[in-house]
ROKE-790084 format. One line per field, with one value per residue (C-alpha): residue in one letter; residue number from 1; x, y, z. Coordinates in nm, 4 decimals. Example, Ala and Ser with C-alpha at 12.3 -4.5 7.8 and 13.67 -1.06 7.14 Angstrom:
residues 2
code <- (A:S) .
pos <- (1:2) .
x <- (1.2300:1.3670) .
y <- (-0.4500:-0.1060) .
z <- (0.7800:0.7140) .
//
This chain:
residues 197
code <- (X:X:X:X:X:X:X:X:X:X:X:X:X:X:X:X:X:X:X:X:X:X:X:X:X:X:X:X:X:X:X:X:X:X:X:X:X:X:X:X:X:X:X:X:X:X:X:X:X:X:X:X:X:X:X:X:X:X:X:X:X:X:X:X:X:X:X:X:X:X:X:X:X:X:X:X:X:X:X:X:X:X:X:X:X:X:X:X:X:X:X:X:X:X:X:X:X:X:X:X:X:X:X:X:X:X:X:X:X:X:X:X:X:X:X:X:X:X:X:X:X:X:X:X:X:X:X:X:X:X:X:X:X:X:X:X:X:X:X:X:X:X:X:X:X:X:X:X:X:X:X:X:X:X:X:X:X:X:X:X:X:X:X:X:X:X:X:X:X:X:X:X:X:X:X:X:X:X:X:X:X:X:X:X:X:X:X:X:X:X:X:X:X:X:X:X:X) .
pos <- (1:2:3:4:5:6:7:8:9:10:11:12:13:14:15:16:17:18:19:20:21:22:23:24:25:26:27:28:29:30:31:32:33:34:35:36:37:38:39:40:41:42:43:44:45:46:47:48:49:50:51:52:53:54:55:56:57:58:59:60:61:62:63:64:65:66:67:68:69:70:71:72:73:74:75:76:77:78:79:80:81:82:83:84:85:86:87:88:89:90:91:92:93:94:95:96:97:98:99:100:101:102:103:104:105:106:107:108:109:110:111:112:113:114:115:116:117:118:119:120:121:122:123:124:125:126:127:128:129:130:131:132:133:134:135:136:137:138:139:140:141:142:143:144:145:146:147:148:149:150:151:152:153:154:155:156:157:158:159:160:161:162:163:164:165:166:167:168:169:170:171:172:173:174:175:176:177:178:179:180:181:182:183:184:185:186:187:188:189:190:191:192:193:194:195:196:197) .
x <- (-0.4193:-0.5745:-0.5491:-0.6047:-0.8736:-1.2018:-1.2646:-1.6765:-1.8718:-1.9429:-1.5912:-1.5430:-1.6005:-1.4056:-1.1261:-1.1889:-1.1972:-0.8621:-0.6652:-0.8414:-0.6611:-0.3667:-0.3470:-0.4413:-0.1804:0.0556:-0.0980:-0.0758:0.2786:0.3671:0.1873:-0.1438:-0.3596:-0.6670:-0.6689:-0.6113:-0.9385:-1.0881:-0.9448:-1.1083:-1.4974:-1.4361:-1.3112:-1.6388:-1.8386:-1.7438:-1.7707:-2.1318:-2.2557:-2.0579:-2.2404:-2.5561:-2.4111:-2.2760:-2.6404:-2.7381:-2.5575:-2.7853:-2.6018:-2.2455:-2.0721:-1.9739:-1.6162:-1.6883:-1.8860:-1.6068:-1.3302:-1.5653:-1.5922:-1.1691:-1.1422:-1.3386:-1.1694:-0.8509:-0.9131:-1.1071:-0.7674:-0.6153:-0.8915:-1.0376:-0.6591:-0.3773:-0.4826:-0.6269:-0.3314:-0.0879:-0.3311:-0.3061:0.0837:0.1475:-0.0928:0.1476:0.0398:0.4329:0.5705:0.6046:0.3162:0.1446:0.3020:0.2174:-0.1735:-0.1717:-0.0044:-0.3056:-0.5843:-0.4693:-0.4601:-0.7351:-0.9210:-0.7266:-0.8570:-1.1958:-1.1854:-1.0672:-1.3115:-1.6671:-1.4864:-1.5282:-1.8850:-1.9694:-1.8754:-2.0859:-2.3996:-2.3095:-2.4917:-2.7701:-2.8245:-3.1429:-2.9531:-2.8716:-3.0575:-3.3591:-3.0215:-3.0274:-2.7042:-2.3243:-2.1055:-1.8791:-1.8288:-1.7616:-1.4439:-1.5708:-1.7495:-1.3761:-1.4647:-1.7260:-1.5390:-1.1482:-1.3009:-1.4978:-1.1965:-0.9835:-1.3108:-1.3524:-0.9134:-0.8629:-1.1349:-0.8989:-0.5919:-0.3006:-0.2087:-0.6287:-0.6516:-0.3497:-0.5110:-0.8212:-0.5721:-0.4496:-0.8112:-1.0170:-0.7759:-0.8015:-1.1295:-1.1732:-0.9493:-1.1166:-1.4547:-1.3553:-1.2981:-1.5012:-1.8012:-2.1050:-2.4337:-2.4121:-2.7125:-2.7272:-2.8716:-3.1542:-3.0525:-2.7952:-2.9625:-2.9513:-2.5997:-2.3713:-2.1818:-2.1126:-1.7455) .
y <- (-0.5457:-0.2768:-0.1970:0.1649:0.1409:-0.0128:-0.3820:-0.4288:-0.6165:-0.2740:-0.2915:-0.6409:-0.6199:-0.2815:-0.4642:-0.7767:-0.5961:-0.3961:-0.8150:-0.8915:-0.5939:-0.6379:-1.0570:-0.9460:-0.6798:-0.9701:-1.1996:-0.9543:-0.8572:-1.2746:-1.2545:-1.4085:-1.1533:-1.3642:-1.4005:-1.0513:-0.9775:-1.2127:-0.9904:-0.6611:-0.8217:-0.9477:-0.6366:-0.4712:-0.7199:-0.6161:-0.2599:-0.2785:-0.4272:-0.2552:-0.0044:-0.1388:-0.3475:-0.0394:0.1251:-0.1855:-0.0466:0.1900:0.3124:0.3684:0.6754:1.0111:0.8920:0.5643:0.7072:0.9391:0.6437:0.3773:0.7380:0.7215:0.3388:0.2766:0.5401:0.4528:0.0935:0.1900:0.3831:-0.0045:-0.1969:0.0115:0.1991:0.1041:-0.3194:-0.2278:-0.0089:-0.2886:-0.5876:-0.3658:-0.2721:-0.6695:-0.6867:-0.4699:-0.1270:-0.0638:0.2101:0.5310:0.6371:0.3663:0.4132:0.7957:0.7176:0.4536:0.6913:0.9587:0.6736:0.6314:1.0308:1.1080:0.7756:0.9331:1.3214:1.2090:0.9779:1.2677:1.5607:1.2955:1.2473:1.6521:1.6313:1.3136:1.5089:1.7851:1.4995:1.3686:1.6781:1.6588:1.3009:1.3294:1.6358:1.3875:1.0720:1.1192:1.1831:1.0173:1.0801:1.0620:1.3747:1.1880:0.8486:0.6197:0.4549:0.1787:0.1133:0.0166:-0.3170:-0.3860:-0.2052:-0.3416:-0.7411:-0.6627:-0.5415:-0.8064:-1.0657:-0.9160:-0.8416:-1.2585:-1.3263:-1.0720:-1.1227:-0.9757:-0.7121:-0.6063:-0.6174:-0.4188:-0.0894:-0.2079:-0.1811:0.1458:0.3241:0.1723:0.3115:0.6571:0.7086:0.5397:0.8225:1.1204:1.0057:1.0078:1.3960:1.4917:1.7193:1.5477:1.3254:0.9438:0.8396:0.5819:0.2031:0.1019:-0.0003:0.2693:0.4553:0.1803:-0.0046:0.2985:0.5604:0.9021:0.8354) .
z <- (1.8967:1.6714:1.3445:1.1250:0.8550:0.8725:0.8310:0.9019:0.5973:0.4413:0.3119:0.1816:-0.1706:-0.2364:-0.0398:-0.2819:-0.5578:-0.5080:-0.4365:-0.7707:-0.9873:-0.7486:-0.8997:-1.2434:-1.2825:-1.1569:-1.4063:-1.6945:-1.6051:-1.6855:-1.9953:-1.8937:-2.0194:-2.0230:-1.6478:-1.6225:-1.8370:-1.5804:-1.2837:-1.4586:-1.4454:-1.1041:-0.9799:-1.1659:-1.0287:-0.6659:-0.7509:-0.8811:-0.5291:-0.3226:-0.2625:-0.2260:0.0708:0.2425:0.2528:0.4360:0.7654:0.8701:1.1542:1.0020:1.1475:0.8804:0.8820:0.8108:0.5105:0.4076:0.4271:0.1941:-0.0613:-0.0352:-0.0405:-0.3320:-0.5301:-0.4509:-0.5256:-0.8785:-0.9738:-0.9073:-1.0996:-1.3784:-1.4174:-1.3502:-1.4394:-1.7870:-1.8965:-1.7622:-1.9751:-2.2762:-2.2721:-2.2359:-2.5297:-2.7628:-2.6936:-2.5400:-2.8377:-2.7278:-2.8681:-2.6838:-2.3333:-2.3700:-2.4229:-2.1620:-1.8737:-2.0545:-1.9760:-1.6251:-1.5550:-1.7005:-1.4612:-1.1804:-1.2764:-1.2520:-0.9608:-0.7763:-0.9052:-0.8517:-0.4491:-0.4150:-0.5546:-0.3746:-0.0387:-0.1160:-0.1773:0.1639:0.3556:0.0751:-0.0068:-0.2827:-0.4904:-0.7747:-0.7017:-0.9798:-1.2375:-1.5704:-1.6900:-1.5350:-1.6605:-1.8487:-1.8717:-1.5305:-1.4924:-1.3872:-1.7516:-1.8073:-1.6297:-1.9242:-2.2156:-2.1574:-2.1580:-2.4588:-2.6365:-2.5586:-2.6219:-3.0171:-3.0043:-3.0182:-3.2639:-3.5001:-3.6841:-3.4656:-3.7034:-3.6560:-3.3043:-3.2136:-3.3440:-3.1060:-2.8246:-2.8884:-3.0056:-2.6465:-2.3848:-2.5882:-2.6416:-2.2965:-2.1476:-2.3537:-2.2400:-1.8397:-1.8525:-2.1534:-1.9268:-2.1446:-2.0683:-2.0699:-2.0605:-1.7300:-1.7723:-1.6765:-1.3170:-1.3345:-1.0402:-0.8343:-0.9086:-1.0992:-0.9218:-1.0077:-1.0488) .
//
């Protein structure tokens, strides 16, 4: 018995980390937002080793290269996305006004996702082009999975009437920042663990 896709231990944690949004958008959707903040740095967690453990198979073939470039993407759109607009809309950002920047933060995580894949593509036939880089064009999805769980963290140390203006502002600014074309400065272990993406 076969099976499409790719399933060797270069994959593992980009497949974790996709189950992880997958149970905190669940969790979220029944109100338990706190788990869901919980989903968000495990899915980050995955995402920053990820990878690092891919570049450990030496011999991995150009499509299997190409499909961990679509896989990850697809499963950031799930985890640094689609979970933290879900945790914030259970969290009171569900006017219209709220539901219009929350379908905005998701785009705009989907826009960029999809523009880095192009330029990651390109990198594939020259693989040293950007690695001395000290700055991402914009700012990585994927800081979502540090940003959204400090939000939340400060968000129920405020009064509810506070924190609900938190919830609006982060997935906004979040959102501008994914397709805004500027420098963000990289940590210091950003050339080793962050992604262009």
């Amino acid at each position: 018995m076969h099976f499409i896709g790719f399933f060797d231990y270069t994959t593992w944690l980009t497949y974790i980390s996709c189950l992880s949004a997958v149970f905190g958008i669940i969790s979220a959707c029944h109100g338990n937002t706190g788990l869901a903040v919980i989903c968000i740095l495990l899915s980050g967690f995955c995402d920053l080793f990820d990878g690092i453990v891919a570049r450990t198979k030496k011999d991995r073939t150009q499509e299997q290269k190409n499909y961990g470039i679509q896989i990850d993407s697809l499963s950031d759109v799930i985890a640094f996305g689609v979970l933290p607009a879900v945790t914030f809309y259970k969290s009171g950002v569900d006017s219209v006004i709220g539901i219009l920047i929350l379908i905005i933060y998701v785009l705009c995580g989907l826009i960029r996702l999809a523009f880095f894949n192009v330029l990651e593509t390109k990198r594939q036939a020259n693989p040293d082009e950007d690695a001395c880089a000290k700055s991402f064009r914009g700012m990585p999805i994927t800081f979502s999975a540090i940003i959204t769980p400090v939000v939340f963290f400060i968000g129920w140390l405020l009064p509810a009437d506070v924190s609900i203006w938190l919830y609006y502002a982060a997935p906004a600014v979040m959102a501008f920042l994914f397709v805004l074309d500027i420098k963000v400065p990289k940590p210091n272990v950003g050339k080793l663990l962050f992604k262009q993406k």
